[in-house]
N, C-alpha and C positions, 0 to 999 in steps of 0.2 A: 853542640847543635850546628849543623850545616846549615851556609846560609848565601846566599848570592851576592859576592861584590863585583864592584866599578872598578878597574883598574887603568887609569888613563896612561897614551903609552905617544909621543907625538902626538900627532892630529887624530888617533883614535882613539878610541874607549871599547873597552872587552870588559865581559861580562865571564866570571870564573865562579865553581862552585867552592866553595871553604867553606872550613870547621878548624875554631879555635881551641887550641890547647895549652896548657900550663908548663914550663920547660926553666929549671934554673929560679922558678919562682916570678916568672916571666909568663907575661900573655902573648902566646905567638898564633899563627896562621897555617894552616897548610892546603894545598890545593887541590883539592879531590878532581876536579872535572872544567875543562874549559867548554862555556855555555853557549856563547859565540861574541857580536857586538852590537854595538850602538851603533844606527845609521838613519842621521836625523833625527836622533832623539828617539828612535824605534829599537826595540832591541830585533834582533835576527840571529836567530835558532841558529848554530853551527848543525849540519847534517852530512853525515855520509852515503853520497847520491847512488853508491854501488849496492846499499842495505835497505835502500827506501822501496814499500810496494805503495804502487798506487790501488787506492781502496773506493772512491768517489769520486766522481768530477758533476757538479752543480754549476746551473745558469745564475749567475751571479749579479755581476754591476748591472747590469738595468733593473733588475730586479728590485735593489738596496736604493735603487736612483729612483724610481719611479714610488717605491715605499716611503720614501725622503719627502719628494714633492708632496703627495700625499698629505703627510704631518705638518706640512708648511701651510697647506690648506685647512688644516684642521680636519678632515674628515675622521681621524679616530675618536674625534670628539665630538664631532658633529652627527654622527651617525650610530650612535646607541649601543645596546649590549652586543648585537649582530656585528659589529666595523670590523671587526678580523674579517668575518668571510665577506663582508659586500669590499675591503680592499682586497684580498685578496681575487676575486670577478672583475673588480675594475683593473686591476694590474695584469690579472690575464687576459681583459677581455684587448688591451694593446698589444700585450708580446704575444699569443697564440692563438688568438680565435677558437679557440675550441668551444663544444658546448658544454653543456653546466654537466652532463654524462661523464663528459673527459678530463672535467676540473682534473678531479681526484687524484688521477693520472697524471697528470703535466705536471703539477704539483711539487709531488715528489722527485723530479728533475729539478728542482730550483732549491734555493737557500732562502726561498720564501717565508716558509714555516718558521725555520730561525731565527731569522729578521722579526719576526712576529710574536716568538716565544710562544708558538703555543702547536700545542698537537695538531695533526694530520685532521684534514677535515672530509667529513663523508659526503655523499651528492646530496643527502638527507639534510643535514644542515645548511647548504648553497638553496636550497630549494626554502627553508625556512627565515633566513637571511632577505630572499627575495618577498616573503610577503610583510617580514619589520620593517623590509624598505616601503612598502605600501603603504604601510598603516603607519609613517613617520610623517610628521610636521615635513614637510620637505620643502616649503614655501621659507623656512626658517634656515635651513641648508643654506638652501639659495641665498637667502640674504645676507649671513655671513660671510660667504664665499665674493660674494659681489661687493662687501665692508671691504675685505683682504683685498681685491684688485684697487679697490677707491686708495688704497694706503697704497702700494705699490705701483700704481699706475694711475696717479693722478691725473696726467695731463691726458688720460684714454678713457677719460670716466666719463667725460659731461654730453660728449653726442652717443647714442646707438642705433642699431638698425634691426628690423624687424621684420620676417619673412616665414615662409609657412611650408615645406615641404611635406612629401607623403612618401607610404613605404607599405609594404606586404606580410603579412606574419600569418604563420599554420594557426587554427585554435578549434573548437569541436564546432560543430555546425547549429548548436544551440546559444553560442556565446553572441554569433552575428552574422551576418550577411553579408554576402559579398558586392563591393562597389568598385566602380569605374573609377581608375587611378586617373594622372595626368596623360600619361604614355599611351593610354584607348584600352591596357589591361584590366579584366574583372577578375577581383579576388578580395580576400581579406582587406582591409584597408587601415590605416591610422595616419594619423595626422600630425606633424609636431612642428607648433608653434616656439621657434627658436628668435630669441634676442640679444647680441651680443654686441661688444663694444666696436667705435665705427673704425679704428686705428687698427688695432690688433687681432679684431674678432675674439677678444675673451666673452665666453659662452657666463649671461649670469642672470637668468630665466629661461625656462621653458615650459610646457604644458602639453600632454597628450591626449588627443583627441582622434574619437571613432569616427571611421564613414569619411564622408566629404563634404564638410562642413566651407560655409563662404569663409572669406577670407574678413568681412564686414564684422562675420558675426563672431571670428574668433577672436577680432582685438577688442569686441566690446567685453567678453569675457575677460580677455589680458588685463585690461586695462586698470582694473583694480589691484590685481599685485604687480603693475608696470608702476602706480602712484605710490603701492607700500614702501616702493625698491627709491624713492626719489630721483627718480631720473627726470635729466631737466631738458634734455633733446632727444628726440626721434624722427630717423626717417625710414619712410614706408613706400611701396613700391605700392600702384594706383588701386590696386586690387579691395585697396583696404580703406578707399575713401567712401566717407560718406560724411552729410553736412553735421548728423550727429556725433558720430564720432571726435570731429575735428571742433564741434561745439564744446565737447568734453573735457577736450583734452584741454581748451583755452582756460574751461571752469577750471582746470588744475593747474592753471599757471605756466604749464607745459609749451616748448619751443616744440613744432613739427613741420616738418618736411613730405610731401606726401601727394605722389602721381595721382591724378585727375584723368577719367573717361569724357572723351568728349561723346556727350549726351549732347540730346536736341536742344536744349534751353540753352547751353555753355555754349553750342554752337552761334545761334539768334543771337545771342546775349552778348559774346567777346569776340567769337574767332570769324565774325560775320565784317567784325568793326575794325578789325585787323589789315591795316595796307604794308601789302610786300615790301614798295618804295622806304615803305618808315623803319619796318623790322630789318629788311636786309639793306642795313648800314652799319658803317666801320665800329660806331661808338653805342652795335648793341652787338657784337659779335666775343663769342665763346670760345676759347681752343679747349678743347675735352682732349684724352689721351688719345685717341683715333679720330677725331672729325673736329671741324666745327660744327658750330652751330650759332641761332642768333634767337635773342631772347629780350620780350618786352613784358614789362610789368604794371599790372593793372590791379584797384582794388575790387578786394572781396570777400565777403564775411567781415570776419576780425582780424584779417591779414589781407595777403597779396594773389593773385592770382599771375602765373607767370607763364607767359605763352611762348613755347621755344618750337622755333622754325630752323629744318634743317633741308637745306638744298638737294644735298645729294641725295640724300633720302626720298625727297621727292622726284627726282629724276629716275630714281632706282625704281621705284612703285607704281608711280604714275604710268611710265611705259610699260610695264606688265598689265596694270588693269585697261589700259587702253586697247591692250593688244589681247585681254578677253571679253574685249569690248560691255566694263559695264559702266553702268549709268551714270551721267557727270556729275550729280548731285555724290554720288559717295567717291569722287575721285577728288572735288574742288577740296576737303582736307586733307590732303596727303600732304605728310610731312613736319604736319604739325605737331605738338603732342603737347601737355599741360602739366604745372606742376604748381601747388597751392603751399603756403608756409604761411608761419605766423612771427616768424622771428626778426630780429636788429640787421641780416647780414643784408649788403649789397645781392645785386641778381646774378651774377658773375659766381660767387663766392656759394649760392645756394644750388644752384641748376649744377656746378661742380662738384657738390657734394651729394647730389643725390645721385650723381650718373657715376660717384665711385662706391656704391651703395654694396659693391658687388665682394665685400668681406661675408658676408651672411652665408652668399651662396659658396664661398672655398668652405664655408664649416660645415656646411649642409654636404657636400664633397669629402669633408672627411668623417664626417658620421657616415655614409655610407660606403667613404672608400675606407682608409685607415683604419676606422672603428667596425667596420663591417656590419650595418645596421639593415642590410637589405637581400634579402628576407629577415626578419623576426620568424624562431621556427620554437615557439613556446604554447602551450597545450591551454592556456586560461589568459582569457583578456589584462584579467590584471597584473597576471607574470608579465605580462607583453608591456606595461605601463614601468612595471620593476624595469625589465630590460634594458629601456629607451633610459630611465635614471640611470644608469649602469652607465650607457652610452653620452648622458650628456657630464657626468662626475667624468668619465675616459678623456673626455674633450678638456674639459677644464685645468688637466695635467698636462692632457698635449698643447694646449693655448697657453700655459704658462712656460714649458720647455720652449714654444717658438719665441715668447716674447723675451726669455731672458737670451736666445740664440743670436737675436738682432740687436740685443743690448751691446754683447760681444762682436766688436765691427769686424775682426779676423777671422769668426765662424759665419761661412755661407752655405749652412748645412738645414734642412725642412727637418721639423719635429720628427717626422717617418724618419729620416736618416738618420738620425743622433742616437737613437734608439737601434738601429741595423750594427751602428758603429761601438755601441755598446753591447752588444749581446754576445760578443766576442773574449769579454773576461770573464772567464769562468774561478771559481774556487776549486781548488782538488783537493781533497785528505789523505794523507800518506802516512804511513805507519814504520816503523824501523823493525827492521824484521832480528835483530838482536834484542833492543835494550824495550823491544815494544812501546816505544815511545811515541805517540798522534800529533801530527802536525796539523796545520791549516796551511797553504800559500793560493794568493793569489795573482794569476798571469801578471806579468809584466806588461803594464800600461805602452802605448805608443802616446807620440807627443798631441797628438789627434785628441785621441781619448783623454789623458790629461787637458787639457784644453776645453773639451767640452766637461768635462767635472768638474770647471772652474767657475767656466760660465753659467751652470745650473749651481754653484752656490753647493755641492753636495762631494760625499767623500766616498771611499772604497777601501 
């Protein structure tokens, strides 16, 4: 019986085909075929490059990279009988954009299916995939997903932030009507309430909502799976204050952070009592990344009310409305602006944290850029609600490639790049057009590429 030995030779090892036989009464060897060698512990297929056709070539490492993350997150498990095709949607919906029409298509270019074990998938099934994702616990998704970051990103767990963007998607003219986006355009509308961490921006709630819904009424809705998820900080940009709100939040123990309208009473009440002399001094002044500013703090409610005064601001605004001449009653606050909390921190340390608020709006940036979320061009409301999961699961792979990319101080590459930089190693299958013998090899890596395979913790 032939059988494959090791023959170590110097610093190599070769791998040779033998078949033993009986000689003099003797166990001896002989060498039918040399197989190739050992390299790192790999064996590698000796080939004759002059006999080899190329038969395939498949979009490979990002492919096995982003399926990798994927499983780190648990989504095959998290996501029900469907997880083949909703991974397969969210790994295309990063590498190709395409619609759920061109799945199918694109598909069959990649080593997806393989990676997956499992048969080619039809549009019929992507379309079936999409309403499991519907009718899934997905408040439970979520909350294991946002377990996993709490384990891996401790120190990125205790503040987040909260903000509310909109977007447009096709659907029949009986599912809804069309409303007024932010932008002044009329059309389809949705809404997605996104919350993610204050450090990294990992995405670990969200909720989609029809129409143009206030901003008041969408975190009174959040707010119940924002206390399921135990989150012990938030901050929120003004749109989203109100006395009850910020009442609720106290009843749940909750630290928040959270812009204030100057209303008439807030006006009478604090910014009436407010002297310039007092605020604009050394020992209440702010450096922020672009500007100062100067901030005094007063109580109110169950926390503090913080009134931040910014000079140039008022310089900048003031001579515009002077110079369309309107009335001094709404020019005497320029400048001002308000910010409420309820937390331990210094004024310095809060007003700073809310003016770097602006991680929510890069993911809201790349749902619409990266992840391509704007249009939504799907024929039923609640395909459009799959979708938007589709696009915040997308996110949550691209926010874990960023965050492991800044772990790595050598790699200064954005999620979008890593993924450009990987889409370059392909697999190809080759065949021996003598002994019909099938290979597998994959490109040879640059030091680049190794590098980022290191720093994502994944192989090829």
């Amino acid at each position: 019986m032939a059988f494959i030995r090791e023959i170590k030779k110097r610093d190599s090892i070769y791998l040779v085909k033998v078949e033993s036989y009986r000689e003099d009464g003797k166990v001896k060897q002989r060498v039918l075929e040399y197989i190739g060698k050992k390299e790192d512990g790999v064996a590698v297929i000796k080939m004759d490059i002059n006999h080899l056709d190329l038969t395939n070539v498949k979009r490979y490492a990002d492919v096995r990279v982003l399926l990798q993350l994927a499983r780190e997150l648990k989504l095959d498990q998290l996501l029900g009988k469907h997880h083949k095709a909703i991974m397969v949607m969210v790994i295309a919906h990063l590498l190709c954009r395409k619609s759920v029409l061109g799945l199918a298509d694109w598909t069959t270019h990649t080593s997806l299916y393989e990676e997956l074990e499992t048969e080619p998938m039809s549009t019929q099934q992507f379309y079936e995939a999409f309403d499991h994702l519907n009718a899934l616990d997905f408040a439970g998704v979520e909350a294991a997903i946002a377990a996993y970051w709490k384990q891996i990103a401790p120190h990125d767990s205790s503040a987040f932030v909260l903000d509310v963007t909109d977007t447009y998607y096709s659907a029949s003219k009986k599912d809804s009507s069309a409303r007024r986006g932010k932008d002044g355009k009329v059309s389809k509308l949705v809404q997605i309430g996104l919350i993610v961490s204050f450090t990294n921006g990992f995405p670990v709630l969200h909720k989609t909502y029809e129409g143009n819904i206030s901003n008041i009424k969408t975190f009174t809705d959040l707010l119940k799976p924002i206390a399921a998820l135990g989150l012990e900080s938030i901050v929120m940009d003004r749109g989203f204050y109100s006395e009850e709100n910020v009442t609720d939040m106290d009843a749940l123990g909750m630290q928040v952070i959270v812009g204030m309208k100057q209303t008439a009473g807030i006006k009478s009440r604090f910014l009436d009592k407010i002297e310039r002399e007092q605020i604009y001094s050394s020992e209440n002044r702010i450096e922020l990344k672009d500007t100062v500013v100067y901030g005094q703090e007063l109580g109110f409610l169950s926390g503090k009310l913080i009134v931040i005064y910014n000079p140039k601001m008022e310089v900048l605004k003031r001579d515009k409305l002077l110079e369309e001449k309107v009335p001094a009653e709404n020019v005497k606050y320029v400048g001002y602006s308000l910010i409420y909390h309820n937390t331990s921190q210094e004024v310095k340390s809060v007003v700073k944290k809310y003016f770097d608020k602006d991680i929510v709006e890069r993911c809201f940036k790349s749902l619409k850029g990266e992840l391509h979320l704007h249009p939504v061009r799907l024929w039923a409301n609640k395909r459009t609600e799959a979708h938007v999961k589709i696009c915040y699961l997308s996110l949550c792979i691209l926010s874990l490639i960023q965050f492991r990319c800044r772990a790595a101080k050598s790699l200064n590459l954005s999620a979008a790049k890593v993924l450009d930089e990987l889409q370059y190693i392909y697999k190809v299958d080759l065949v021996h057009a003598k002994s019909l013998k099938k290979y597998s090899k994959v490109v040879t890596l640059s030091n680049q590429q190794k590098e980022i395979l290191k720093a994502l913790k994944c192989s090829v």
